[in-house]
C-alpha positions as a LaTeX table, in Angstrom:
\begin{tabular}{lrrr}
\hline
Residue & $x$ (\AA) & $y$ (\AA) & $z$ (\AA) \\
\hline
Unk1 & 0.00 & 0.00 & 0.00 \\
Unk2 & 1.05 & 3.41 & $-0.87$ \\
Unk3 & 0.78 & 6.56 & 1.15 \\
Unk4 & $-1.64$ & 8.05 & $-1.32$ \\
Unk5 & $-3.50$ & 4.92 & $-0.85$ \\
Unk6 & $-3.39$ & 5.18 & 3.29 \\
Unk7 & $-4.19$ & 8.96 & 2.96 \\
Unk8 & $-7.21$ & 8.16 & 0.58 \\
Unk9 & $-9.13$ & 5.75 & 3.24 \\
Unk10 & $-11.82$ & 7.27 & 4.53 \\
Unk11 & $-14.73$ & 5.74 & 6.63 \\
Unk12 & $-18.53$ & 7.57 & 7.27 \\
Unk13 & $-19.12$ & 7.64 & 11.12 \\
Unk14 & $-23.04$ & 7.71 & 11.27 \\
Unk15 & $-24.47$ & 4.86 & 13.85 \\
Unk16 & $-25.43$ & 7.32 & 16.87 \\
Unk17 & $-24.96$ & 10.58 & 18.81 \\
Unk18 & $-23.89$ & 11.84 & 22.40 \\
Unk19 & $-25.78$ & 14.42 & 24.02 \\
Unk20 & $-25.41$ & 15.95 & 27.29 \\
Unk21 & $-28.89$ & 14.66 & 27.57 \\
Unk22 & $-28.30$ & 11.21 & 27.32 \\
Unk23 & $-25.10$ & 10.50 & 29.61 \\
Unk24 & $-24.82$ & 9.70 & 33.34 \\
Unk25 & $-23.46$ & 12.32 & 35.88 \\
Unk26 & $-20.33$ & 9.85 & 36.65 \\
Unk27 & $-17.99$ & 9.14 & 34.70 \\
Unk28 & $-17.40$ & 4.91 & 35.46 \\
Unk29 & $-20.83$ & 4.21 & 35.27 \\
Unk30 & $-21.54$ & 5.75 & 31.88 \\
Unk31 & $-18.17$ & 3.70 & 30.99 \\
Unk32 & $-19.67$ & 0.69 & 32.53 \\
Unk33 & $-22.89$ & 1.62 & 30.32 \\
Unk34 & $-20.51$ & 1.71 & 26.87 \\
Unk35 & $-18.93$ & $-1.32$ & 28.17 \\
Unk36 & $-22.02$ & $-3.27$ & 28.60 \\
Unk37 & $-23.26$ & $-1.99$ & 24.80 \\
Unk38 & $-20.00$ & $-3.09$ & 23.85 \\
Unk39 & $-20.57$ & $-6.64$ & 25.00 \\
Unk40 & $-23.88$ & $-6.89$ & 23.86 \\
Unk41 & $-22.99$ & $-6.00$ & 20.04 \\
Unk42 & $-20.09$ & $-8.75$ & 20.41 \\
Unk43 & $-17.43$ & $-6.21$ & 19.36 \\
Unk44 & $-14.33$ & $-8.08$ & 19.58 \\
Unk45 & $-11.99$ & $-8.12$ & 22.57 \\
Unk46 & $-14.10$ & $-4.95$ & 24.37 \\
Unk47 & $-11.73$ & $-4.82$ & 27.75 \\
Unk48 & $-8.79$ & $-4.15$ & 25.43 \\
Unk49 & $-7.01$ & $-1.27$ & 26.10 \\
Unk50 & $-3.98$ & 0.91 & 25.72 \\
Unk51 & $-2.39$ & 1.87 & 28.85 \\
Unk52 & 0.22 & 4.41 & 28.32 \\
Unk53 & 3.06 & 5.31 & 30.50 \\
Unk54 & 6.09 & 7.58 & 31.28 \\
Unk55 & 9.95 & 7.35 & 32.10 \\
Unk56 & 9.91 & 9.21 & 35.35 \\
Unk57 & 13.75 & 9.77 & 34.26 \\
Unk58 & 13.96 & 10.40 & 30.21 \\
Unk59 & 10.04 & 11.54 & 29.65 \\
Unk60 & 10.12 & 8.65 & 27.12 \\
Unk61 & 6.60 & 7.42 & 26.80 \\
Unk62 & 5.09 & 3.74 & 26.10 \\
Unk63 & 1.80 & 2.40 & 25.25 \\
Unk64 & 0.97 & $-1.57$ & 25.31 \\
Unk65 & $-2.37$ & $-3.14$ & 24.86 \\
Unk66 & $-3.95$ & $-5.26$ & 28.38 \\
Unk67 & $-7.05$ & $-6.04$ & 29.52 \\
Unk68 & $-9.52$ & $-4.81$ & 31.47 \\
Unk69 & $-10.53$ & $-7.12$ & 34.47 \\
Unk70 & $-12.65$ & $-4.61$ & 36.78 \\
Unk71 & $-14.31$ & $-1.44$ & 37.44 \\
Unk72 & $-13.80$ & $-1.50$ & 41.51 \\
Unk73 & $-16.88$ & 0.64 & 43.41 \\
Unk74 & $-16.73$ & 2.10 & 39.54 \\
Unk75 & $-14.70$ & 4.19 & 40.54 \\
Unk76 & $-11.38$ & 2.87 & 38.91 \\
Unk77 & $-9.99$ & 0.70 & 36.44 \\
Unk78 & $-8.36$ & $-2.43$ & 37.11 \\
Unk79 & $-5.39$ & $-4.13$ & 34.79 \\
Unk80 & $-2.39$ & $-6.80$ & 36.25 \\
Unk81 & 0.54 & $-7.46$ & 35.19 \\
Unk82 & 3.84 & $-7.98$ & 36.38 \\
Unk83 & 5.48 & $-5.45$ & 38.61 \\
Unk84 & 9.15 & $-5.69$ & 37.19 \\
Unk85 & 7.97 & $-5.30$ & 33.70 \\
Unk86 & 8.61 & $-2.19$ & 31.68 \\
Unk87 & 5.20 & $-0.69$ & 32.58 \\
Unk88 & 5.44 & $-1.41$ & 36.21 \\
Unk89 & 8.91 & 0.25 & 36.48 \\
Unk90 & 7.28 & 3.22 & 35.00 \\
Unk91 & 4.42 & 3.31 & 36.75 \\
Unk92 & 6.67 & 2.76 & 40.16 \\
Unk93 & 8.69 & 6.48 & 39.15 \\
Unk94 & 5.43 & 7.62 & 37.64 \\
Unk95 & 2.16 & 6.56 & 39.09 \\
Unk96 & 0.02 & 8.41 & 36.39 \\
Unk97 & $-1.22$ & 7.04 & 33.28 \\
Unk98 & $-3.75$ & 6.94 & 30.27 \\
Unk99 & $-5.95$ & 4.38 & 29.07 \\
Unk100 & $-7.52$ & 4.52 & 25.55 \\
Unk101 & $-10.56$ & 1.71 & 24.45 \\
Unk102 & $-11.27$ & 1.72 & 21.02 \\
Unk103 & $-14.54$ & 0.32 & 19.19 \\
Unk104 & $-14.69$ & 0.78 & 15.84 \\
Unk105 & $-17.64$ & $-1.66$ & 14.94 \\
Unk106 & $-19.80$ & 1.25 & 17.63 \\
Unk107 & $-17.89$ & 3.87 & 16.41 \\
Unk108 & $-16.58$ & 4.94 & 19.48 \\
Unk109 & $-13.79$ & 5.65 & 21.59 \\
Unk110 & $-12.92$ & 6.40 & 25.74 \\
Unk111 & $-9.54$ & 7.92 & 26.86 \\
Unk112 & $-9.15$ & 7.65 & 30.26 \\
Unk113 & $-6.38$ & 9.81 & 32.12 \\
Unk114 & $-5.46$ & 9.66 & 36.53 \\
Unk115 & $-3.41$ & 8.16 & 39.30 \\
Unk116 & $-2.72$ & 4.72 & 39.62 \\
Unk117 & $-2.24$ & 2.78 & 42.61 \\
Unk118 & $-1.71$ & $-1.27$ & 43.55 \\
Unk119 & $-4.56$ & $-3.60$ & 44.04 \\
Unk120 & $-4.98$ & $-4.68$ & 47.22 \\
Unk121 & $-3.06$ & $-8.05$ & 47.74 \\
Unk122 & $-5.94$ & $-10.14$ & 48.30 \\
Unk123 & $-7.57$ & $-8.91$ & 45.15 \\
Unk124 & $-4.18$ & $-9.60$ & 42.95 \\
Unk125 & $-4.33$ & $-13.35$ & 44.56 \\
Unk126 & $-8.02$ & $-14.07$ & 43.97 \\
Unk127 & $-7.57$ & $-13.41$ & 40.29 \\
Unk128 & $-4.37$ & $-14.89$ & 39.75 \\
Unk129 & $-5.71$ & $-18.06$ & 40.82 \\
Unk130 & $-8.47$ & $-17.97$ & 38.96 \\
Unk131 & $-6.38$ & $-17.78$ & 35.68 \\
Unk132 & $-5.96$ & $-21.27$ & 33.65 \\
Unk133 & $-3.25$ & $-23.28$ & 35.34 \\
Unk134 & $-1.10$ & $-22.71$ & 31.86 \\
Unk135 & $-1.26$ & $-18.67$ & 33.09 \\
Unk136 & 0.10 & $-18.92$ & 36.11 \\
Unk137 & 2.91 & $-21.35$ & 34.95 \\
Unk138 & 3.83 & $-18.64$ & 32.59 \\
Unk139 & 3.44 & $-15.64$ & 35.18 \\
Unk140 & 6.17 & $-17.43$ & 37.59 \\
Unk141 & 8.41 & $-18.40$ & 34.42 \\
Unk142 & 8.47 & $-15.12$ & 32.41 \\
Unk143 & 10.89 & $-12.20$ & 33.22 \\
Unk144 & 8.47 & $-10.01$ & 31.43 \\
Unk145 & 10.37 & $-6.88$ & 29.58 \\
Unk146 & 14.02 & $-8.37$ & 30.14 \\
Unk147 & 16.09 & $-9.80$ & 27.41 \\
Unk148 & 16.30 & $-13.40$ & 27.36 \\
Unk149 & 19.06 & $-15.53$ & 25.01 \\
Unk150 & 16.24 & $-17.50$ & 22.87 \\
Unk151 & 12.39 & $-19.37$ & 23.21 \\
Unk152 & 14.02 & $-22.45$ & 24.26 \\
Unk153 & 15.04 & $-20.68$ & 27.30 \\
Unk154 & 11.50 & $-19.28$ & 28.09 \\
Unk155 & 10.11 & $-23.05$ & 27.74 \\
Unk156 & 12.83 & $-24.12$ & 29.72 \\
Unk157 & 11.93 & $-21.61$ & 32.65 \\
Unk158 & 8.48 & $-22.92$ & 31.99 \\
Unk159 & 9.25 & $-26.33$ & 32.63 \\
Unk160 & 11.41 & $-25.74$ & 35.56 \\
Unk161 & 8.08 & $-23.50$ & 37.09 \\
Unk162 & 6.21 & $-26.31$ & 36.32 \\
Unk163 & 7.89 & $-29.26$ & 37.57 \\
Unk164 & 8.65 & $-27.00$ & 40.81 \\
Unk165 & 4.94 & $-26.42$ & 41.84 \\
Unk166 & 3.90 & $-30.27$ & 40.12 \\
Unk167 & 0.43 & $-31.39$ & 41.26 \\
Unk168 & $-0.33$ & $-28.00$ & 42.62 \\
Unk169 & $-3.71$ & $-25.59$ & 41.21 \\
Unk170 & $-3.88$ & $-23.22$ & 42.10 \\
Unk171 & $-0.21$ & $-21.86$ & 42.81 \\
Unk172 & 0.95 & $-18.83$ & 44.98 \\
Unk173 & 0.95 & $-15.45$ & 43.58 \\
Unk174 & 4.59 & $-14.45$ & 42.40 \\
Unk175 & 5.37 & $-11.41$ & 44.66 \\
Unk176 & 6.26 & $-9.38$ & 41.32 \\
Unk177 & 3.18 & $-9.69$ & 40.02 \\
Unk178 & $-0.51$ & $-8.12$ & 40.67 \\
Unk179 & $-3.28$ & $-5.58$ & 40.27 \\
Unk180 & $-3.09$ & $-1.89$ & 39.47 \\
Unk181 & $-6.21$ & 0.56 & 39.72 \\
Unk182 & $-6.53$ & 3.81 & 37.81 \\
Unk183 & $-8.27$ & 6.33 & 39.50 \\
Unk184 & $-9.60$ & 8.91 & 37.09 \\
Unk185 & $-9.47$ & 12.43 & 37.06 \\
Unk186 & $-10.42$ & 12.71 & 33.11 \\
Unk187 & $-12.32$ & 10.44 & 31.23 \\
Unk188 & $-13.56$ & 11.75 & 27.21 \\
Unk189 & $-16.12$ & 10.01 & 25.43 \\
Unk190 & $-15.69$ & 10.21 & 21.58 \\
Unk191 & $-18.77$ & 9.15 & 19.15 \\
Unk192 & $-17.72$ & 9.16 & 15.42 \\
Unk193 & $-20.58$ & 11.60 & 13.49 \\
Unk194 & $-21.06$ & 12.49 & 10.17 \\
Unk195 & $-18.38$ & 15.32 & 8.66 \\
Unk196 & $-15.83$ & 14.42 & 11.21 \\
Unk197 & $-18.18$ & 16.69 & 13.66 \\
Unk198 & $-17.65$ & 14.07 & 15.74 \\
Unk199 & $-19.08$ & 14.05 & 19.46 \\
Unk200 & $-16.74$ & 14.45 & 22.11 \\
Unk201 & $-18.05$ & 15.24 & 26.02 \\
Unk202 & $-15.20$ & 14.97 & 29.01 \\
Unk203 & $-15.50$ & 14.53 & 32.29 \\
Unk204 & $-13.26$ & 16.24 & 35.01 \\
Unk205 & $-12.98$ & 15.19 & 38.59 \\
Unk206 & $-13.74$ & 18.42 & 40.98 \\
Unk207 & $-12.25$ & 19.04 & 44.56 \\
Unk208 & $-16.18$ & 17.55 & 46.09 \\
Unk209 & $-16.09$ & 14.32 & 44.40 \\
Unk210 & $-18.57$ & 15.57 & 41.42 \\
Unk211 & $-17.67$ & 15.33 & 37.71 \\
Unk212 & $-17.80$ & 18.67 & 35.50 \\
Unk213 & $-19.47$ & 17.57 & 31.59 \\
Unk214 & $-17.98$ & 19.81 & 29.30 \\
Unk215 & $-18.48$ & 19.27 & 25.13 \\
Unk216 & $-14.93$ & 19.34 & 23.19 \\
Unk217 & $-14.32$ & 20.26 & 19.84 \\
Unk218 & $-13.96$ & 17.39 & 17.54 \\
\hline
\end{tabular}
């Protein structure tokens, strides 16, 4: 494909609106409420989401795609992963990040901006157990971010993990690995319209607790 070819594609954004009207007064519930829409069309993979983060040290920032796995008291957003990997070194000398969803098919999109903290323990070790045997295995034998020599060294780590904690399901929680909870301060919902006048409304966390609905430019 050539670039005159990429900068020709163009796609009519019709399927619904966003009013002021029509949205809840919180922000995580009316996320919960384009979640649950979400689901109910079947759009594929709907907890998807880019989480971006910053080098405290270099400003360098990084974006991966996880999954979603909670809205706790809806008022945050939960995502695990291990600690020592890239993202949780970053978010260790830089607890703020971003989350983006994306759903084309609805023609929408949520960007989600605040502090993040750790899950509580108990709630990191409740859903690592509940994870397929094969997903913990590979939580314990993974270094995640570091540079290993080859794959046969992963799948050697594996089977070293494996014959370790033999007979055993569930297995302990790795102490490098568990929950993180984005607390929002910002959260912009974005409905594709006609003319690329698209719908955009934000929320903004105030000092009481209440969110502030403003409508953005597209």
């Amino acid at each position: 494909m050539t670039d005159t070819d990429l900068a020709s594609l163009r796609q009519t954004y019709a399927q619904a609106t966003l009013l002021e009207a029509d949205v809840l007064p919180q922000a995580v519930p009316q996320f919960r409420r384009w979640l649950d829409e979400a689901l109910a069309a079947q759009v594929p993979e709907p907890s998807a989401l880019t989480l971006a983060t910053v080098d405290a040290a270099t400003g360098q920032p990084s974006q991966r795609v996880v999954l979603l796995k909670g809205l706790p008291d809806d008022a945050g957003f939960l995502f695990f992963t291990n600690y020592a990997s890239r993202k949780g070194q970053e978010l260790a000398g830089q607890p703020l990040a971003a989350l983006n969803f994306f759903w084309p098919a609805l023609e929408r999109q949520v960007r989600v901006e605040g502090r993040v903290e750790k899950a509580d323990p108990q709630v990191s070790t409740a859903y690592f157990q509940s994870r397929p045997l094969g997903s913990q295995l590979g939580a314990w034998a993974s270094p995640q971010s570091a540079v290993i020599g080859s794959r046969q060294e992963l799948e050697q780590r594996e089977q070293a993990v494996e014959a370790r904690f033999a007979g055993q399901n569930p297995l302990p929680r790795p102490d490098n690995w568990g929950g993180y909870v984005l607390r929002p301060t910002r959260v912009e919902f974005w409905q594709g319209r006609p003319s690329r006048l698209h719908d955009r409304l934000v929320y903004e966390l105030q000092a009481d607790g209440s969110w502030q609905i403003s409508r953005l430019a597209p």
